[in-house]
C-alpha positions in Angstrom: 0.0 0.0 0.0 1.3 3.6 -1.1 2.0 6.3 1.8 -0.3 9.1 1.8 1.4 12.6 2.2 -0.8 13.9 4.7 -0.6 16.5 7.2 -2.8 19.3 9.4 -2.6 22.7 9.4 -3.7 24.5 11.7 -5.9 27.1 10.4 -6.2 31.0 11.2 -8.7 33.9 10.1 -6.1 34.1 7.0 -7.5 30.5 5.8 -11.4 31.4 5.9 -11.7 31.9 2.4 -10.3 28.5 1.8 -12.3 27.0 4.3 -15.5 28.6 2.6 -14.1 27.2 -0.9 -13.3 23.8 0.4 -17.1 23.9 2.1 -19.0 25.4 -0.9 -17.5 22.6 -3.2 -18.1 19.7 -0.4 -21.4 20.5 0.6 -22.8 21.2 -3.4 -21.5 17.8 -4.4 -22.2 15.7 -1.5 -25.3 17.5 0.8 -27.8 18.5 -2.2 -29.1 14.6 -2.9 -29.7 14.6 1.4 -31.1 17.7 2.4 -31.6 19.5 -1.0 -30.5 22.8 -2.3 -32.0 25.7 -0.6 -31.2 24.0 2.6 -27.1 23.4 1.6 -27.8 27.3 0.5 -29.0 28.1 3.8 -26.7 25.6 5.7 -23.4 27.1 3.8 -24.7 31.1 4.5 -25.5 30.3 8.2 -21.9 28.3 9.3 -19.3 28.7 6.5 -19.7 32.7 6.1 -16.7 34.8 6.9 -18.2 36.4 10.0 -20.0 32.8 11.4 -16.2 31.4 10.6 -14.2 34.1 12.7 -17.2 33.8 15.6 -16.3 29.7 15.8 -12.6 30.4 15.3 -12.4 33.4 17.6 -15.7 33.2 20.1 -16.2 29.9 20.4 -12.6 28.9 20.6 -13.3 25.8 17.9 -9.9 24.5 16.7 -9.6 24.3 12.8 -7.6 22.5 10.7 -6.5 22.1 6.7 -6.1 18.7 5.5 -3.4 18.6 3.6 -2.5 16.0 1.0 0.7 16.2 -1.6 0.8 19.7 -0.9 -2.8 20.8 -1.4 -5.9 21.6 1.0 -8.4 18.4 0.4 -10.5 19.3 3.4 -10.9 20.6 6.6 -12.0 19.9 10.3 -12.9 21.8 13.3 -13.1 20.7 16.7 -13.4 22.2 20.6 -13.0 20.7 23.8 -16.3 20.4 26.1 -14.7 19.8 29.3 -11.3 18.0 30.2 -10.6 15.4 28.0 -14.1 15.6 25.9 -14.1 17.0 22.4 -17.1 18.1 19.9 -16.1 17.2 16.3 -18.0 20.0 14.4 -16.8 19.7 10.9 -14.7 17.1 9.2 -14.9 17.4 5.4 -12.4 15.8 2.8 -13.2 16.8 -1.2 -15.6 14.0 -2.5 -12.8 12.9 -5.3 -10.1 12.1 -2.5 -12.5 10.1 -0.4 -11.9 5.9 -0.2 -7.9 7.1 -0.1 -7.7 6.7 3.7 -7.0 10.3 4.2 -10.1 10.3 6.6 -9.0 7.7 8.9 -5.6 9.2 9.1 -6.8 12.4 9.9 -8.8 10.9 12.5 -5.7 9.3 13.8 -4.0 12.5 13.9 -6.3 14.2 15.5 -6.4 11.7 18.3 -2.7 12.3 18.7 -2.6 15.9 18.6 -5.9 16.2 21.3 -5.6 12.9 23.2 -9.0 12.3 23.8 -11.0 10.6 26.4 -13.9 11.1 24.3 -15.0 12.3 20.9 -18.3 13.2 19.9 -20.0 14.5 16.7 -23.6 14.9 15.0 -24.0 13.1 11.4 -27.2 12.9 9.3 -29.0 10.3 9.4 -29.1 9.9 6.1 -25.7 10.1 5.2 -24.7 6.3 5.2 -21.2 7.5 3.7 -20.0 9.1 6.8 -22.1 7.0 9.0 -20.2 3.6 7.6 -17.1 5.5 7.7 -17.2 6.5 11.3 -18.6 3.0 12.6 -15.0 1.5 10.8 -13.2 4.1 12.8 -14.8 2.8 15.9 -17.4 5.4 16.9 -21.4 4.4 18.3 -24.6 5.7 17.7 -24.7 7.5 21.2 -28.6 8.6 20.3 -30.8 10.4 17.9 -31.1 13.7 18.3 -33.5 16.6 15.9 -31.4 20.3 15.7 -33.7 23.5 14.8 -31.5 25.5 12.7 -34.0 28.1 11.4 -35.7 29.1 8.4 -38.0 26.0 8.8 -35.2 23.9 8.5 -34.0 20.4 10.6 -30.7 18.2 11.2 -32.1 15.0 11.4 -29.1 13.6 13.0 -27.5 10.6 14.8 -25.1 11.7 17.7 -22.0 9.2 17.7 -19.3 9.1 20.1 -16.1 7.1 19.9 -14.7 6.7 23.7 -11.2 5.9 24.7 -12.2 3.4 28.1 -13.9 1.2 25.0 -11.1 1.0 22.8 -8.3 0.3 25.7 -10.1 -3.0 27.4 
């Protein structure tokens, strides 16, 4: 098996655009056949603008990163720690074309060894089998099923997952 080139970046105010690129070009090709247009539309406006990305990098002291892979940005993932030990995944997004590489479970990896984790939890949609599939191989549960009011009429219908260190050292 090849080596993938792959590092993270940590990621300032100087790398919103390319987070906004990186989520405009995600979301479009791989949100639109799950929640539709107007709500990617919506969904992109409300968390990926300039100002909503400084607030998460700035406010709400959420941790981004770049993926980076042979020397370009292939995604990106945000994170912020809860309470000692006990960290919110709020974003983890790789470009559609570089998925099925492994790049996903190694950033996974790396992320475990940068934040040593006790636990790790993140919201997925329930109707996103991709991601779903590809966080039950990287050993996270379906913690419980949870329904998030975003506005504008609109609904996560999501599954709350959790991946837990005192599981994985028995």
């Amino acid at each position: 098996m090849q080596k993938i080139n792959l590092n993270l970046k940590g990621a300032t105010e100087h790398d919103i655009p390319q987070i906004a690129r990186l989520a405009a070009l995600i979301w479009n090709e791989h949100y639109i056949p799950i929640i539709g247009k107007d709500q990617v539309a919506y969904m992109l406006n409300l968390m990926y603008s300039a100002e909503s990305l400084m607030e998460q990098m700035m406010q709400k002291q959420h941790r981004f990163y770049l993926v980076i892979h042979n020397e370009q940005a292939v995604g990106f993932v945000s994170l912020h720690e809860e309470k000692k030990g006990e960290w919110f995944l709020n974003k983890f997004y790789i470009l559609p074309h570089q998925s099925r590489k492994g790049i996903g479970t190694l950033v996974l990896n790396e992320l475990k060894e940068l934040i040593h984790p006790k636990k790790i939890t993140l919201t997925v949609n329930r109707q996103n089998f991709k991601s779903i599939n590809f966080y039950f191989k990287n050993e996270f549960n379906i913690h419980h099923v949870e329904d998030f009011d975003i506005g504008n009429g609109y609904v996560m219908n999501d599954f709350v997952m959790e991946w837990n260190l005192n599981i994985h050292i028995l």
